[in-house]
C-alpha positions as CSV (number, residue, x, y, z in Angstrom):
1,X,123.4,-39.2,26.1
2,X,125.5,-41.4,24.5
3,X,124.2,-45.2,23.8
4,X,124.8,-47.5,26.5
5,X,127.1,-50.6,26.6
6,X,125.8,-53.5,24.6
7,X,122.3,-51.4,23.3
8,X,121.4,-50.6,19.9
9,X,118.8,-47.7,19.3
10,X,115.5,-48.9,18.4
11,X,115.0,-47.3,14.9
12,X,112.6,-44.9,14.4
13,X,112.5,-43.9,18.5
14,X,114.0,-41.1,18.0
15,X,112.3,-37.8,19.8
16,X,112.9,-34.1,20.2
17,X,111.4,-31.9,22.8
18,X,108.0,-30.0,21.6
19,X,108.5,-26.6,20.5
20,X,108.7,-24.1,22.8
21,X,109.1,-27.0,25.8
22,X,111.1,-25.5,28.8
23,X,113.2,-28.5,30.0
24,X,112.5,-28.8,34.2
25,X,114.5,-31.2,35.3
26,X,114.7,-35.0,35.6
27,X,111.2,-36.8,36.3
28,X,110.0,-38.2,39.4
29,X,112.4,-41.3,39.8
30,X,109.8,-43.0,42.0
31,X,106.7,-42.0,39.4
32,X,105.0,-45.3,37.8
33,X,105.1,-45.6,34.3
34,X,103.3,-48.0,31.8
35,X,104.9,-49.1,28.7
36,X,103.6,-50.5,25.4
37,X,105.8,-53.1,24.0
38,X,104.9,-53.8,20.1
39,X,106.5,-57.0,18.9
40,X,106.9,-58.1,15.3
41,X,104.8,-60.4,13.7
42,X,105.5,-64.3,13.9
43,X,105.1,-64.1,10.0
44,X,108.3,-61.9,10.2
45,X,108.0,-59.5,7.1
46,X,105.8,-61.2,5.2
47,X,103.4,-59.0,4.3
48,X,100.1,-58.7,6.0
49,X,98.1,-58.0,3.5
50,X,98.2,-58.9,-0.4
51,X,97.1,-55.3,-2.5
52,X,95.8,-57.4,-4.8
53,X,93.2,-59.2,-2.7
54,X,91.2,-55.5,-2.1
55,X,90.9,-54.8,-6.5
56,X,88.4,-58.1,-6.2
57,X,84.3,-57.5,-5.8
58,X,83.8,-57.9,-2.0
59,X,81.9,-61.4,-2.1
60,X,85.0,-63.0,-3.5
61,X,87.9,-61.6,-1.1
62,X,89.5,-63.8,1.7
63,X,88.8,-62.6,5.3
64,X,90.4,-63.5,8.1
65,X,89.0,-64.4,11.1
66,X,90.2,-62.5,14.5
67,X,91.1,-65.7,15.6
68,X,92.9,-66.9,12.1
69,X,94.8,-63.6,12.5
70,X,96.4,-64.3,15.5
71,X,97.6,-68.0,14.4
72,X,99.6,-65.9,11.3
73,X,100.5,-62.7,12.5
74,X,100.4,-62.4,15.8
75,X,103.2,-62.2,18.1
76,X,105.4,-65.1,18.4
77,X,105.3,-66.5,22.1
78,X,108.9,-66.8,22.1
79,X,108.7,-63.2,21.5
80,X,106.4,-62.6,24.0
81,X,108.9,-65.0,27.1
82,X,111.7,-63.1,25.6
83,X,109.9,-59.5,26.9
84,X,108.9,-60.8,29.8
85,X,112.5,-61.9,30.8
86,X,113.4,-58.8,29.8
87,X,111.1,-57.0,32.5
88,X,112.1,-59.7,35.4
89,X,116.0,-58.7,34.7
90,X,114.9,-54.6,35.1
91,X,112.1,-55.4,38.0
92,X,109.5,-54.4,35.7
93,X,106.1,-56.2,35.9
94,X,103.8,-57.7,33.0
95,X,101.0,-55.9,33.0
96,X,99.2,-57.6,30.3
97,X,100.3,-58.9,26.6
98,X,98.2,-59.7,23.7
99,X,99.4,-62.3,20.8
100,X,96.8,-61.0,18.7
101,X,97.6,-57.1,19.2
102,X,101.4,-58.2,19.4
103,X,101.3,-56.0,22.7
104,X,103.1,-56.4,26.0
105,X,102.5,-53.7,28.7
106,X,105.0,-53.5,31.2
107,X,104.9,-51.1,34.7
108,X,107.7,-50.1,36.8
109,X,109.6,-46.3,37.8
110,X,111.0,-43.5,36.0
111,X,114.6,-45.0,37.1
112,X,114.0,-48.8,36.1
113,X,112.4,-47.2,32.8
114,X,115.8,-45.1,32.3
115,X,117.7,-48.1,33.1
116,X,115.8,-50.6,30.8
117,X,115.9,-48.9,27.8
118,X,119.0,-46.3,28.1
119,X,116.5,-43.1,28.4
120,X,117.0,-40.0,30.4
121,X,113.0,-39.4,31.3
122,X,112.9,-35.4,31.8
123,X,110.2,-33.0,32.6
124,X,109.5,-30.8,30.3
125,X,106.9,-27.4,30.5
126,X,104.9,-26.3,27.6
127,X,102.3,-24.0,26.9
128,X,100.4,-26.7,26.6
129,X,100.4,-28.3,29.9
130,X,103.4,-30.3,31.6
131,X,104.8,-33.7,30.0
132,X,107.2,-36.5,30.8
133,X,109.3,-36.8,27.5
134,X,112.9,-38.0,26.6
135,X,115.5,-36.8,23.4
136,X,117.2,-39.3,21.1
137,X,116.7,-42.6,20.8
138,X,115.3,-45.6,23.1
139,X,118.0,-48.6,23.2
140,X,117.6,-52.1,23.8
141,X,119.4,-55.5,24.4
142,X,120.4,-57.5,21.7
143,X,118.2,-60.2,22.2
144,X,115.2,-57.9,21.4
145,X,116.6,-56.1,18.4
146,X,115.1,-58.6,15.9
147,X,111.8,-58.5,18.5
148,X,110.3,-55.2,19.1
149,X,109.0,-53.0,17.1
150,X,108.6,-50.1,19.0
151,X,108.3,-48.7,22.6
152,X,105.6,-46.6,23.3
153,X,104.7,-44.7,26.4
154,X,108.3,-43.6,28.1
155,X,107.1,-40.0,26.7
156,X,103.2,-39.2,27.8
157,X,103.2,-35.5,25.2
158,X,99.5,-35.1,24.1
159,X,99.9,-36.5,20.5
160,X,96.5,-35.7,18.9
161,X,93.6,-33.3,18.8
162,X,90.0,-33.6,18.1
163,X,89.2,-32.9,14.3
164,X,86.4,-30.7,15.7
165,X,84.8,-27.4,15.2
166,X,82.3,-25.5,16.8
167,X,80.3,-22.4,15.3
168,X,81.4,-19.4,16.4
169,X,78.8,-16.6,16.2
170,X,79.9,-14.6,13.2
171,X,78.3,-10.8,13.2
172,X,76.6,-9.1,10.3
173,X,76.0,-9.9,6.9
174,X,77.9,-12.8,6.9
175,X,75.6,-14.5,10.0
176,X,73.0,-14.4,8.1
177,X,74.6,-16.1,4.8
178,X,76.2,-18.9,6.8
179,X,73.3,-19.5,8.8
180,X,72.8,-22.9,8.0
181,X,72.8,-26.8,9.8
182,X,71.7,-29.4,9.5
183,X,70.9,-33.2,11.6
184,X,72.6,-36.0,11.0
185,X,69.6,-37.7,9.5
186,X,69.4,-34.7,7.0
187,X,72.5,-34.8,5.6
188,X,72.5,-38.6,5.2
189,X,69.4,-38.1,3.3
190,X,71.2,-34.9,0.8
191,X,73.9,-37.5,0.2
192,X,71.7,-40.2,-0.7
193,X,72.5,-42.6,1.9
194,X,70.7,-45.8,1.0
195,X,67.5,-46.3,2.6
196,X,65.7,-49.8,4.1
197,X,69.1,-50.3,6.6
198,X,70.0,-49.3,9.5
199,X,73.0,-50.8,10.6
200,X,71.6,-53.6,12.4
201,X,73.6,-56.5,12.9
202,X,77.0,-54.0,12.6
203,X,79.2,-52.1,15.2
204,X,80.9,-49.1,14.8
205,X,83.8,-48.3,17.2
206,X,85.0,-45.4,17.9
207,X,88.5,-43.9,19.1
208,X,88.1,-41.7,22.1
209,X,91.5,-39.7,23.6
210,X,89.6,-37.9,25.9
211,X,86.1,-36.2,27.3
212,X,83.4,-38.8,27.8
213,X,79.3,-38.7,26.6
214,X,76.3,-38.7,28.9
215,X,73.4,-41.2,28.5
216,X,70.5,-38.8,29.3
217,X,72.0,-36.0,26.2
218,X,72.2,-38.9,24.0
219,X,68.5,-40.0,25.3
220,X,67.0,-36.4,24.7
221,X,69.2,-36.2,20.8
222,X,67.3,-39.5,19.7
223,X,64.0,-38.1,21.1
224,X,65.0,-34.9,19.3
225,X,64.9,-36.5,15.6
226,X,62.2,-38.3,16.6
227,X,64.5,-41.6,15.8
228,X,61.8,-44.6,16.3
229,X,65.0,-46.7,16.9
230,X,68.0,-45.7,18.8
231,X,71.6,-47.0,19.1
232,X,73.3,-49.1,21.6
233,X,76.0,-47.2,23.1
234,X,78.6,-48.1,25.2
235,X,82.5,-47.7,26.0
236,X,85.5,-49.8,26.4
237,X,88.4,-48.5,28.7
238,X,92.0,-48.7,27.4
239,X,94.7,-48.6,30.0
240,X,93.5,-45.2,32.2
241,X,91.4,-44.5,29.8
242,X,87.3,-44.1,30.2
243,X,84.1,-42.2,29.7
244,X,84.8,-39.6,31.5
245,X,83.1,-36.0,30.7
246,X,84.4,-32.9,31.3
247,X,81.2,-30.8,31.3
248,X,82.8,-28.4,29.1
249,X,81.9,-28.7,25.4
250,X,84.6,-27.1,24.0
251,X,86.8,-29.9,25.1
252,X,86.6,-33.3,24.6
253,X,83.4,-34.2,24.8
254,X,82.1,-32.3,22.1
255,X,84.1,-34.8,20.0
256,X,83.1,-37.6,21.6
257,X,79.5,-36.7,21.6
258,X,79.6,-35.5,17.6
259,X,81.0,-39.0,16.6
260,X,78.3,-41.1,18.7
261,X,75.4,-38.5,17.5
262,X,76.9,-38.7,14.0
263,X,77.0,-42.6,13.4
264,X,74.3,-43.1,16.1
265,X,71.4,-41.2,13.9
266,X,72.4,-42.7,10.6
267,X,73.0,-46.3,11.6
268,X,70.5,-46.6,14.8
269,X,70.3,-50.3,14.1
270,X,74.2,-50.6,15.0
271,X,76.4,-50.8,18.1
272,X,78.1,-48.1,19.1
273,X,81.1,-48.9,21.0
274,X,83.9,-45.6,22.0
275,X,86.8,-47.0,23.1
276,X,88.8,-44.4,25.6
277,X,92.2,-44.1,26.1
278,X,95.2,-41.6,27.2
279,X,96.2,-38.9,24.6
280,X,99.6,-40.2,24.1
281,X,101.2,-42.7,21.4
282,X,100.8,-45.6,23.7
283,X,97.3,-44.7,24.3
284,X,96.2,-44.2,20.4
285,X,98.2,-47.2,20.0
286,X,96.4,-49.4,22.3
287,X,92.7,-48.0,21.5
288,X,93.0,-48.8,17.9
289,X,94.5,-52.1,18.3
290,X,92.1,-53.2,21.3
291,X,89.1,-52.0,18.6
292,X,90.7,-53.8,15.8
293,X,91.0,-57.0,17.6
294,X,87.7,-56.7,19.8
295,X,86.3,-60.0,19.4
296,X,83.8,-59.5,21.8
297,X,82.0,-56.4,19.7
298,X,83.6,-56.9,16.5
299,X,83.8,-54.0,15.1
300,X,83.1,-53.7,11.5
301,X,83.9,-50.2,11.2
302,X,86.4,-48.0,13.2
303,X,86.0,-44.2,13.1
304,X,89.1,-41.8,14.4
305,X,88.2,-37.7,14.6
306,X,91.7,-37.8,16.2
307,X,94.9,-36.5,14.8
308,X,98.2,-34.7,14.2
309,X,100.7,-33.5,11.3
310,X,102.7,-36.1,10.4
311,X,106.3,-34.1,11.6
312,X,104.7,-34.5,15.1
313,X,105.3,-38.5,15.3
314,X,107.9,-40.6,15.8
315,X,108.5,-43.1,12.7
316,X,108.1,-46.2,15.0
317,X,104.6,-44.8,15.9
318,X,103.6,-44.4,12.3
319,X,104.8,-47.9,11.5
320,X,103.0,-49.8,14.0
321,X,99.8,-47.8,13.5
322,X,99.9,-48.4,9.6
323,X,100.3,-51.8,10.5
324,X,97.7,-52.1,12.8
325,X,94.8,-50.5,9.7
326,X,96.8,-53.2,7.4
327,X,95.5,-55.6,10.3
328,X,92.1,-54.5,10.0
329,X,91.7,-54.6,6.5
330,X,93.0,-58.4,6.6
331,X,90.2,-58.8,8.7
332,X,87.6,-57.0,6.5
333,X,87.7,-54.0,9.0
334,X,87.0,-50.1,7.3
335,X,88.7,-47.7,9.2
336,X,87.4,-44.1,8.5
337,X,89.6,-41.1,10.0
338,X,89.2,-37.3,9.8
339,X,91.8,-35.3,7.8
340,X,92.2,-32.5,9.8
341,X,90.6,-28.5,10.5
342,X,93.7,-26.5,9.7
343,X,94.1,-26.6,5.7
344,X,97.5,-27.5,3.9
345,X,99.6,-26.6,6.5
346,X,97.9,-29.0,9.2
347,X,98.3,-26.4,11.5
348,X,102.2,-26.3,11.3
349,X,103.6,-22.7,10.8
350,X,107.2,-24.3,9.8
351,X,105.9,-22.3,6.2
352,X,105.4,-26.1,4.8
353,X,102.4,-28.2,4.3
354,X,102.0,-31.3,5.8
355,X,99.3,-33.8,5.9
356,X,97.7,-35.3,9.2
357,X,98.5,-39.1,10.6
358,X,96.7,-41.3,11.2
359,X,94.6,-40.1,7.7
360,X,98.0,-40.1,5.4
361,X,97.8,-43.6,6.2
362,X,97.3,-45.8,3.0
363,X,95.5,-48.7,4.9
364,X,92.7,-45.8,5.7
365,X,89.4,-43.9,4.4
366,X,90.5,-40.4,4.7
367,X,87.8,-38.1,5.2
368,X,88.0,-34.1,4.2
369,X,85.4,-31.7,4.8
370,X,83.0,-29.4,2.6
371,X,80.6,-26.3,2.7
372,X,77.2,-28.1,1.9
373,X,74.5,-25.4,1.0
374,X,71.5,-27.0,0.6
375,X,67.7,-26.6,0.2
376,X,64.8,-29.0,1.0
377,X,66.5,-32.2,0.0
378,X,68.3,-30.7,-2.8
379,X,72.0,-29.6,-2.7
380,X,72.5,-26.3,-4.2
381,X,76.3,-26.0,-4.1
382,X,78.8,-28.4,-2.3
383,X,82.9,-26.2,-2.0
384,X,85.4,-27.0,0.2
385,X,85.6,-25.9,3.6
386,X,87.9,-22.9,4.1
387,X,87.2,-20.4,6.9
388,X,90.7,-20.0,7.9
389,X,90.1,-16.3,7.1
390,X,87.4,-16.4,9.3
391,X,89.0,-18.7,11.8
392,X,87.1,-21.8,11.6
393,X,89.2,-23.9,9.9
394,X,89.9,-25.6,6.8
395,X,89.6,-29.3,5.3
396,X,92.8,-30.8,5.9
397,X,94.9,-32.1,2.8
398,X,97.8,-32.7,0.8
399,X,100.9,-35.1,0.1
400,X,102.5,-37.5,2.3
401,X,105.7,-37.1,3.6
402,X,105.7,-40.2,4.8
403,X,103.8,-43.0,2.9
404,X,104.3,-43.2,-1.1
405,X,102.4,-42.9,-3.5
406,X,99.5,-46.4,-3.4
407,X,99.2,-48.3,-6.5
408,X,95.7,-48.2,-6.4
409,X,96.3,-44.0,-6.2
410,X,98.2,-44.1,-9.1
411,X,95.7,-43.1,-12.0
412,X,94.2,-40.2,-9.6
413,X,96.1,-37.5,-10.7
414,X,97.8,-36.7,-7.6
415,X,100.2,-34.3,-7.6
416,X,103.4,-33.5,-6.5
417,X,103.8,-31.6,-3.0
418,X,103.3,-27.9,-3.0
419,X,106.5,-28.0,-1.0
420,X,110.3,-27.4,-2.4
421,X,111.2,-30.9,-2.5
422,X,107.9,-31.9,-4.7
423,X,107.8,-35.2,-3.4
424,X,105.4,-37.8,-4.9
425,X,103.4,-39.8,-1.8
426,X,100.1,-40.5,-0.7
427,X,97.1,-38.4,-1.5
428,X,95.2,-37.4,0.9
429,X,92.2,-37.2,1.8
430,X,90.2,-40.1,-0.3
431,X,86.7,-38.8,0.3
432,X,84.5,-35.9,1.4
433,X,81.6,-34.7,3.4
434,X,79.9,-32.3,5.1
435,X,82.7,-30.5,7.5
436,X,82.2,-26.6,7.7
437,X,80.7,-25.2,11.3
438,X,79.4,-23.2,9.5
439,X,77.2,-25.7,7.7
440,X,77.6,-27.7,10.7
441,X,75.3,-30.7,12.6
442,X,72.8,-30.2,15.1
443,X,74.1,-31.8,17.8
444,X,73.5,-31.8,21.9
445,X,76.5,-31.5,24.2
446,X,76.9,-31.7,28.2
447,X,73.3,-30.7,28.4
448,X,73.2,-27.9,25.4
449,X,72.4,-27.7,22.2
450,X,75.1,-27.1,19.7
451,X,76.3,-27.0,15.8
452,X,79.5,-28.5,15.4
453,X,81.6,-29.2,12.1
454,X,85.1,-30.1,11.3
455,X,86.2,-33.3,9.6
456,X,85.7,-35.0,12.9
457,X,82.0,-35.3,11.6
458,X,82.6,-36.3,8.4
459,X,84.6,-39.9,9.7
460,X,81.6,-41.3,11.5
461,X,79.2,-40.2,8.8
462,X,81.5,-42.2,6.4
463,X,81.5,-44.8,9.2
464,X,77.8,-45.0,9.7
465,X,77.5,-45.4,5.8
466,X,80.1,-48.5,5.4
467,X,78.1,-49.8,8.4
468,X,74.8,-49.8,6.1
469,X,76.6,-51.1,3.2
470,X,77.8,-54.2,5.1
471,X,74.3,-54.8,6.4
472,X,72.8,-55.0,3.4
473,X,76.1,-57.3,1.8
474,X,75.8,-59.3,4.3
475,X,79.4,-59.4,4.9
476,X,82.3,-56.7,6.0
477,X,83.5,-54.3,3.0
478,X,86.6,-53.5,4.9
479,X,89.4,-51.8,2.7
480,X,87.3,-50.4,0.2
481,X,89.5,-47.1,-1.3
482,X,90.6,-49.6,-4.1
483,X,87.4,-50.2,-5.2
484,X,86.4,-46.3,-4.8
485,X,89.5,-45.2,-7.2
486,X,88.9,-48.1,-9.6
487,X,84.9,-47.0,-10.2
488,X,85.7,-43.3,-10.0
489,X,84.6,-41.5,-13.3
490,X,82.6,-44.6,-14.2
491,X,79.4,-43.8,-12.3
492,X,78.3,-41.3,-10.4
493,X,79.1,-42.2,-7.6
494,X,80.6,-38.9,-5.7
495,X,79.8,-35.0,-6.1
496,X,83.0,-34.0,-7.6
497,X,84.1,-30.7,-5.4
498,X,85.4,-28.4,-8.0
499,X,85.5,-25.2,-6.1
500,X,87.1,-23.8,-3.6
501,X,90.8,-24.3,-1.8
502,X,92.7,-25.4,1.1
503,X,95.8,-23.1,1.4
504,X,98.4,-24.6,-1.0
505,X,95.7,-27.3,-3.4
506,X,93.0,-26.1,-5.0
507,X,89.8,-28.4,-6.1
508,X,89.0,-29.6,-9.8
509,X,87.5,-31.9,-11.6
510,X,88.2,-35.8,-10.2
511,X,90.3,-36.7,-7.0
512,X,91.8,-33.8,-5.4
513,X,93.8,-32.3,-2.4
514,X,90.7,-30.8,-0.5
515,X,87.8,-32.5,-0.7
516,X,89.4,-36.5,-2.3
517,X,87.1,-38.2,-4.9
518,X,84.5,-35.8,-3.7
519,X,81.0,-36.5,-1.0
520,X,79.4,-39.4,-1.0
521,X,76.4,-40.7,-3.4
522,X,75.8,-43.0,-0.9
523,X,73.1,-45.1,-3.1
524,X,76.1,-45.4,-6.0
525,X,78.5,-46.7,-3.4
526,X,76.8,-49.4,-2.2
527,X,76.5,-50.0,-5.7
528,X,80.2,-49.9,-6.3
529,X,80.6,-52.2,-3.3
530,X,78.1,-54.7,-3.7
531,X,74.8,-53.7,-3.4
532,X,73.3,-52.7,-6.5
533,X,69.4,-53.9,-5.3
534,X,69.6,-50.9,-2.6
535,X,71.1,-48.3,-5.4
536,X,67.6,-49.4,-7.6
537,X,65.3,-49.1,-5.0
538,X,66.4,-46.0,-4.3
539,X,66.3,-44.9,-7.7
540,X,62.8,-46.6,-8.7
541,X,61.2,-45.5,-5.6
542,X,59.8,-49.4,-4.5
């Protein structure tokens, strides 16, 4: 369609149809839609964050407040009257706005939507399921050029997947080689996870798109391992979103159960708060910044096991996500996310490899996944996780397309992309754990027990670990990968992965495509990040 009269496209709206969506027809012009208006910051570009402030030791960096935040970057309310005009011209209503979240959500029909923003809202079929989408760009008045950031929610496509994988039975020999797993508890202890914390004092949030958890499972897992203190666990609804489980545990809920058993076991002194919303951009959107700016839990740590290749996202999405993790590391927030099951390609079968968003994010802790073999309390050999052959998955991994290369990235060695065009970006992932199904965790879902892997669990066991290092500081670590890549090769602070591939990168010595600066030494971290007393009583034994 062509743009209409006195309406500029919003930059980076553009959308195409998913591949191999049959168009239907027009949607429902009477169906209710929500949208997600992000607004610019009242600092304008100014940046949110100064790089710099994250090479300093912990105890000496600036951290905002939640409510300091809001007075600098929040939305302007000028901003905010100028949407809400903007909705009483289209007879749209204000269903809620946030200065601090620079968020206004606005309700109204498939035909005001189409006229406010110069869409064509279609529905489209795909093997997937049925969606609401739109092509090309989404326009707006000239009043709110300068304004808005993006507009989220005119198209409700599933944007993300669980970074989950459960065992599948293999027969034979090989059944009986990868017979291995593991509780959370155990593989916290392998990595040296530092010992006289628990978390108390911290929360962990936790982005849910979907399934739900059940209080009497999680009551019977902490009985299980025999945990003499057990979590506090509850759940914060985004939009339509809310714990809601399916009762099937190949869906969502073995995700959502993995990442509360996960962080639950190894911090048990913490909060756990899930925060569920709708799998679409809007929804992801919202979860994230509604966690980031929760100043009734105050999260200290945000996990996400939720993702998709970076080709899959719209570049206004990307932006206001990035700058919604640079948000929470101005506010001494560690966001931890998953870097995908499907190896170098991310699942993509364009014959390219791409890397998964949110983790190609430079304002994150990406996590990648290994095959942990261990015995007693003793690792025996640590690769990375590739059973694409044997179709459960690979550790995610690769070169932005997207995000350059970070300067605190720069000495790592990363390398070009595999792909033609060799470009130079962002490394992913940063970090390592524990991923392979095979190798999985002993978990308990909708009533059964389970072993599930995937670089879903390795997020909230990084999660679970920041949230004992900031117990025992005293104070949020928040951004920390600056740190990690400065003290890399100086200590031994990770098991460097040197084995094993992901499709297109192979792992060597230091940081690389599959498995990041390698697993955790979690005693040496804490170390690294400010809590050298913890790192000596481990080591000493006292």
């Amino acid at each position: 369609m062509s743009a209409p009269k006195n309406r500029f496209p919003l930059a980076g709206s553009e959308r195409a149809p998913l591949e191999g969506a049959q168009e239907i027809g027009p949607a429902n012009p009477d169906e209710t839609v929500d949208v997600t208006i992000r607004l610019r910051s009242r600092a304008g570009k100014k940046p949110i964050v100064n790089p710099d402030e994250f090479t300093k030791p912990i105890e000496k960096r600036t951290i905002l407040s939640r409510k300091e935040f809001e007075q600098r970057h929040g939305a302007d309310p000028k901003s905010i009257a100028l949407v809400e005009s903007f909705a009483r011209t289209h007879k749209l209503l204000v269903r809620e706005k946030s200065p601090a979240r620079r968020t206004v959500i606005l309700s109204g029909t498939v035909a005001a939507m189409n006229e406010a923003f110069g869409v064509e809202l279609k529905e489209y079929q795909h093997p997937t399921g049925r969606y609401r989408g739109r092509t090309g760009s989404i326009h707006l008045p000239a009043e709110l050029h300068d304004v808005v950031e993006g507009v989220f929610g005119l198209d409700n496509r599933p944007q993300a997947k669980p970074h989950f994988r459960r065992r599948h039975g293999p027969a034979g020999a090989r059944a009986a080689a990868v017979s291995l797993s593991y509780t959370p508890t155990q593989v916290a202890s392998l990595y040296n996870f530092p010992s006289g914390v628990n978390g108390s004092g911290e929360c962990i949030g936790l982005i849910e798109l979907g399934g739900g958890y059940n209080p009497t499972d999680l009551s019977n897992y902490w009985s299980q391992l025999k945990l003499t203190k057990t979590p506090t666990v509850s759940s914060v609804s985004v939009g339509n979103g809310s714990n809601n489980p399916t009762g099937d545990p190949n869906g969502p809920d073995g995700e959502v159960m993995l990442d509360i058993e996960v962080s639950g076991s190894i911090a048990p002194g913490a909060k756990i708060v899930a925060y569920f919303a709708d799998n679409t951009d809007a929804g992801f959107l919202n979860a994230i910044t509604t966690a980031v700016h929760d100043s009734t839990n105050n999260p200290s740590v945000v996990s996400i096991s939720w993702g998709g290749p970076e080709s899959s996202w719209t570049q206004q999405a990307m932006t206001s996500m990035d700058e919604a993790f640079q948000s929470a590391a101005a506010m001494g927030v560690t966001v931890c996310v998953a870097a995908g099951d499907d190896g170098s390609t991310d699942g993509v079968t364009d014959g390219l490899n791409h890397v998964d968003f949110p983790a190609s994010s430079p304002n994150v802790l990406a996590c990648g996944g290994t095959h942990l073999v261990a015995s007693g309390n003793t690792i025996t050999s640590e690769t990375v996780w590739n059973e694409l052959a044997n179709n459960e998955g690979a550790t995610g991994g690769g070169v932005s397309d997207a995000f350059p290369l970070p300067s605190w990235q720069s000495g790592a060695g990363v390398p070009p992309s595999a792909n033609p065009t060799h470009n130079v970006g962002r490394g992913v992932p940063d970090v390592a754990g524990d991923a392979d199904p095979t190798t999985g965790y002993v978990t308990r879902v909708d009533g059964q027990p389970d072993v599930i892997g995937g670089t879903s669990a390795v997020a909230p066991l990084w999660a679970a670990l920041i949230a004992l290092i900031n117990e025992s500081i005293g104070k949020p670590a928040g951004f920390i990968n600056p740190l990690l890549y400065q003290n890399a090769g100086k200590a031994a602070d990770f098991n460097d992965i040197t084995s094993g591939n992901n499709g297109a990168y192979s792992a060597g010595p230091g940081w690389d495509a599959c498995t990041g600066l390698g697993s955790p030494v979690g005693s040496q971290v804490a170390a690294v990040l400010g809590a050298p007393s913890l790192a000596r009583a481990k080591k000493t034994g006292t």
